[in-house]
N, C-alpha and C positions, 0 to 999 in steps of 0.2 A: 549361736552355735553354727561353725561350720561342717560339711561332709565336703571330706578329703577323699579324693581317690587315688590310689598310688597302684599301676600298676610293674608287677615281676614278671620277669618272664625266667623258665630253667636253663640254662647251656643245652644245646643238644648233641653235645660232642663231649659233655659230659656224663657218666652214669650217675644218674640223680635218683631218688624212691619218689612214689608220687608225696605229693604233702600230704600230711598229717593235717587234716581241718580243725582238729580240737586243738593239737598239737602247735598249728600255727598261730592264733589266737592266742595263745596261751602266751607265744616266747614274743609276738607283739606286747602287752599287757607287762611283760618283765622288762622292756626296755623303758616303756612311759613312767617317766615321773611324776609326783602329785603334781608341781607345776604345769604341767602338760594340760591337765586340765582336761583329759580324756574322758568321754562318756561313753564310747558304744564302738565297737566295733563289728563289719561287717565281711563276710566275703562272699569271691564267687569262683572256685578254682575250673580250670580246666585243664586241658591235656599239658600245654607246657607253659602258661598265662594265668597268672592270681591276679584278679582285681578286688584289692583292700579298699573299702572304706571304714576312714576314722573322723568320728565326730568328734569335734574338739569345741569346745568354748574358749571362744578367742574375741577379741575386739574387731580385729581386722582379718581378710580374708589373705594376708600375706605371714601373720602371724599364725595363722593356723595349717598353712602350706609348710611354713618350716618347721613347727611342731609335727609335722604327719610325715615328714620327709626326715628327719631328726630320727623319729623314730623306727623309721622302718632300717636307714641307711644303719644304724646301730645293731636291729634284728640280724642284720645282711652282711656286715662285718666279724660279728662272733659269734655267731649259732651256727654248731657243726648241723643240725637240723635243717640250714636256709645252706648251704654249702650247693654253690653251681648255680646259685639264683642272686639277680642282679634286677637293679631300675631298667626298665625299659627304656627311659630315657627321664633324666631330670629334667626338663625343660617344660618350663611353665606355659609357657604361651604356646607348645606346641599341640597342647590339650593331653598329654600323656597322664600328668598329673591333675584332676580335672577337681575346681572348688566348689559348691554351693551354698548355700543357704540352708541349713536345716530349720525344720521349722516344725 
């Protein structure tokens, strides 16, 4: 199993509410499919930065990167609830989206 972390950040030229923490989990958890292979989600919001992590069971730690990023970019695309909120940056290797090992 890996732990995925994806972090959002809100627009701030946007008017956004703050997140809903039950709320966000929730429209996570509606994107993932059984394939997903989703076990556990976690978060930590702040003023205008969520860092999601999703633990996924995957073979490989690039299979579980697109699964966690699959699923968030889905949340992020049609939830008027995630509206004004975007990837901080997709990029792997620049630690944005960060992999490990759960264990």
């Amino acid at each position: 199993m890996y732990a995925v972390t994806v972090s959002i950040r809100g627009d701030l030229l946007r008017a956004t509410d703050r997140l809903d923490s039950a709320g966000l989990i929730d429209i996570l958890w509606a994107h993932a499919l059984p394939q997903d292979r989703l076990e556990h989600i976690a978060k930590h919001i702040g003023d205008d930065t969520v860092d999601i992590k999703l633990f996924v069971k995957s073979d490989t730690p690039e299979n579980a990167y697109q699964t966690a990023a699959r699923i968030c970019q889905s949340a992020l695309q049609t939830s008027s609830s995630l509206a004004g909120w975007r990837l901080i940056n997709d990029d792997q290797a620049n630690g944005v989206i960060r992999i490990s090992q759960a264990r």
